[in-house]
PDB file of N, CA, C, O and CB in Angstrom:
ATOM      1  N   UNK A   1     -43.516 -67.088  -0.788  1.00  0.00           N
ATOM      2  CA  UNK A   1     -42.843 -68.384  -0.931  1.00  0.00           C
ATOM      3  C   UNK A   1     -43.517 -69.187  -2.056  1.00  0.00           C
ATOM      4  O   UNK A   1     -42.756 -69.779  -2.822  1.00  0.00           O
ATOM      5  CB  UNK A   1     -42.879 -69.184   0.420  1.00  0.00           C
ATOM      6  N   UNK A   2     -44.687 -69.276  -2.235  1.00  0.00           N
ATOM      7  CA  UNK A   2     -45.461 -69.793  -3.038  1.00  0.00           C
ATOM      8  C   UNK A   2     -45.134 -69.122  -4.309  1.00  0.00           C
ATOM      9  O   UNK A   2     -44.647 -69.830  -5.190  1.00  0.00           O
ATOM     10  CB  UNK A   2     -46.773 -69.723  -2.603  1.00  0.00           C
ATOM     11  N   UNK A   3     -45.332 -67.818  -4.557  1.00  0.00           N
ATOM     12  CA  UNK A   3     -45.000 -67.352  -5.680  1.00  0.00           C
ATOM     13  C   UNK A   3     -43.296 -67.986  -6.046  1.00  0.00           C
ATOM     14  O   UNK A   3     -43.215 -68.745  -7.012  1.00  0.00           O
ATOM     15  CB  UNK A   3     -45.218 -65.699  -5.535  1.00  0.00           C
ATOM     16  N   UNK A   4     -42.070 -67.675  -5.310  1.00  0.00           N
ATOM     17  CA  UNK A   4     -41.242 -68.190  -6.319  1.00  0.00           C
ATOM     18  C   UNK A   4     -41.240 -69.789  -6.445  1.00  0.00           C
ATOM     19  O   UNK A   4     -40.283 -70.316  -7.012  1.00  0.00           O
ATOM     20  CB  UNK A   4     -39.869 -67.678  -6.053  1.00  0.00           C
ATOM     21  N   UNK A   5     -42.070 -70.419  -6.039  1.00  0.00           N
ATOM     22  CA  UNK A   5     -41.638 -71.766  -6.266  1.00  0.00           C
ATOM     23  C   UNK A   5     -42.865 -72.150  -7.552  1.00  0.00           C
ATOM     24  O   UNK A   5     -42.736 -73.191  -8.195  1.00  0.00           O
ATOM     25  CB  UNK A   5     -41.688 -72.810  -4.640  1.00  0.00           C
ATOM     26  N   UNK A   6     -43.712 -71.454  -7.748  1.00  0.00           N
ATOM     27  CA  UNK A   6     -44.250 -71.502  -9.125  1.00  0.00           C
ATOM     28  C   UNK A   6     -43.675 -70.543 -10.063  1.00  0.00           C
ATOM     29  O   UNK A   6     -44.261 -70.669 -11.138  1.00  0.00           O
ATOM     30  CB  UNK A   6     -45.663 -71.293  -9.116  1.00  0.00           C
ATOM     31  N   UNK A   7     -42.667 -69.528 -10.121  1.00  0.00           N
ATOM     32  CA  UNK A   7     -41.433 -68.904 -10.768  1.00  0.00           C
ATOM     33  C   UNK A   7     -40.084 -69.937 -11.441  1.00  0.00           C
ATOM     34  O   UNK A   7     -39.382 -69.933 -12.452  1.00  0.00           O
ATOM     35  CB  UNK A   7     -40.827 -67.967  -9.539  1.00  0.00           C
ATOM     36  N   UNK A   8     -40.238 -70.776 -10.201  1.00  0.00           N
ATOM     37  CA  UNK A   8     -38.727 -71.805 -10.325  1.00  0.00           C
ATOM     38  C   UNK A   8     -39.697 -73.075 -11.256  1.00  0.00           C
ATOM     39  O   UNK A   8     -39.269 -73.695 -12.229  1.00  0.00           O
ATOM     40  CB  UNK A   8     -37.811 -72.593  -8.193  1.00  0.00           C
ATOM     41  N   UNK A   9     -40.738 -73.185 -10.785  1.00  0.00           N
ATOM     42  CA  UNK A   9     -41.678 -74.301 -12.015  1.00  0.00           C
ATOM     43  C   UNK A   9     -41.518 -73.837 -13.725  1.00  0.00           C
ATOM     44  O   UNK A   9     -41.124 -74.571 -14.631  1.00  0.00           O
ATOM     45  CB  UNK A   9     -43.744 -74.134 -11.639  1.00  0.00           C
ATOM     46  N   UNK A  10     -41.796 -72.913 -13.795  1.00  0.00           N
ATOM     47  CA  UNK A  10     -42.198 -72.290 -14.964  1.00  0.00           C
ATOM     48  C   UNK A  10     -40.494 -71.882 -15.683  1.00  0.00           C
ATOM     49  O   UNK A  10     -40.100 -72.249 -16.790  1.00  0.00           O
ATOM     50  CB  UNK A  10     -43.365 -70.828 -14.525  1.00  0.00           C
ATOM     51  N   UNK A  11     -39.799 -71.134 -14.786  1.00  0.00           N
ATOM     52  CA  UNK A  11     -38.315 -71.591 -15.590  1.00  0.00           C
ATOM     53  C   UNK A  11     -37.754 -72.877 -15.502  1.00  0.00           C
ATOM     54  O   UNK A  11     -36.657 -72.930 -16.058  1.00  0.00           O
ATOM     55  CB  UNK A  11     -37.149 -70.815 -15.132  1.00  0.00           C
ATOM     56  N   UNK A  12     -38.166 -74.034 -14.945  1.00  0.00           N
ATOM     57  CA  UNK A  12     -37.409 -75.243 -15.535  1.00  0.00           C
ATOM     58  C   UNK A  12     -38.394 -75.247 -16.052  1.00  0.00           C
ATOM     59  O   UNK A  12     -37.917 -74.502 -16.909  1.00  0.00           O
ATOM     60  CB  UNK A  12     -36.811 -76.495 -14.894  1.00  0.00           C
ATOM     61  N   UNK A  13     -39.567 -75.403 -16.442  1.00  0.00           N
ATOM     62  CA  UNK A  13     -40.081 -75.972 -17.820  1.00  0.00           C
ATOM     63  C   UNK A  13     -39.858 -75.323 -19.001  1.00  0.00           C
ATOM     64  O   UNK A  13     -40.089 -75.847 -20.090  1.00  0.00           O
ATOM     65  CB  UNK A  13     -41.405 -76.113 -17.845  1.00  0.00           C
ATOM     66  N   UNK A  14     -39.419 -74.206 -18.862  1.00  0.00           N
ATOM     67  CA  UNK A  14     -38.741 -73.163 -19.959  1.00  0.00           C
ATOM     68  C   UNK A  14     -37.338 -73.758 -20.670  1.00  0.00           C
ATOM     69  O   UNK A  14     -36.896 -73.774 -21.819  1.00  0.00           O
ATOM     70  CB  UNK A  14     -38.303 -71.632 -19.111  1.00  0.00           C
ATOM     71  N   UNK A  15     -36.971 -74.145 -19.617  1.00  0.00           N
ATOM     72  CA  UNK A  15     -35.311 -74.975 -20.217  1.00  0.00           C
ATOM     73  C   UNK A  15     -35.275 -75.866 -20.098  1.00  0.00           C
ATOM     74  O   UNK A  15     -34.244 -76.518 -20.265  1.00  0.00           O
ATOM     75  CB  UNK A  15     -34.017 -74.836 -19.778  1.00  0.00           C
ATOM     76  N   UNK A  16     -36.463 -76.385 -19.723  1.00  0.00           N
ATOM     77  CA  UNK A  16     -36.871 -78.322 -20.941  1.00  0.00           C
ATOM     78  C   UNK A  16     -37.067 -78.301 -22.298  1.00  0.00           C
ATOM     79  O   UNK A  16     -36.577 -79.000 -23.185  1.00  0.00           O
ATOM     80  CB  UNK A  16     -38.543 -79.251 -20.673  1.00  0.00           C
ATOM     81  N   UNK A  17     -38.264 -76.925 -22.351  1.00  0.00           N
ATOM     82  CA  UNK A  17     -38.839 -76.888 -23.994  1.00  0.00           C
ATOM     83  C   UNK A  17     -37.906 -76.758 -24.728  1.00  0.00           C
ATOM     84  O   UNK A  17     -37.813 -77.286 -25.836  1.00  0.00           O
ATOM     85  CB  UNK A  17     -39.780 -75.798 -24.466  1.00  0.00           C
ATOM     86  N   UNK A  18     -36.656 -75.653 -23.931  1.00  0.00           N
ATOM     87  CA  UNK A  18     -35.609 -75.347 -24.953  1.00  0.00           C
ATOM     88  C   UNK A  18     -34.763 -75.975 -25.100  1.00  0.00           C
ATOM     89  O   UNK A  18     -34.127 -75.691 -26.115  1.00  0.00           O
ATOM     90  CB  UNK A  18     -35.071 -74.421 -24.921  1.00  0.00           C
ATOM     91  N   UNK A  19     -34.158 -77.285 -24.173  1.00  0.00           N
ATOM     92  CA  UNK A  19     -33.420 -78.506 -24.346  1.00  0.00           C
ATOM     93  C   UNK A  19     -34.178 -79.146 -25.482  1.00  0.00           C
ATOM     94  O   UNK A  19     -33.583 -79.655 -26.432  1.00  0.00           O
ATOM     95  CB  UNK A  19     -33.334 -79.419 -23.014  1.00  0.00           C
ATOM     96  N   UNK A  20     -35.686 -79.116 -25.369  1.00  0.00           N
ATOM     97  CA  UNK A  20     -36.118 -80.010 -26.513  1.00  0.00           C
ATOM     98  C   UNK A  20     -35.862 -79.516 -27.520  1.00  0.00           C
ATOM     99  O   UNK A  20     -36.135 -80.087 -28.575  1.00  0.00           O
ATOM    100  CB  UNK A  20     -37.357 -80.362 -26.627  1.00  0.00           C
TER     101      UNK A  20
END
């Protein structure tokens, strides 16, 4: 459980950088 919810962290910050 822990692992995908630092999975689901790391892809939205992935498609922030790339919104930016």
């Amino acid at each position: 459980m822990i692992l995908q919810f630092q999975f689901t962290e790391i892809f939205l910050n992935r498609s922030r950088l790339e919104l930016a």
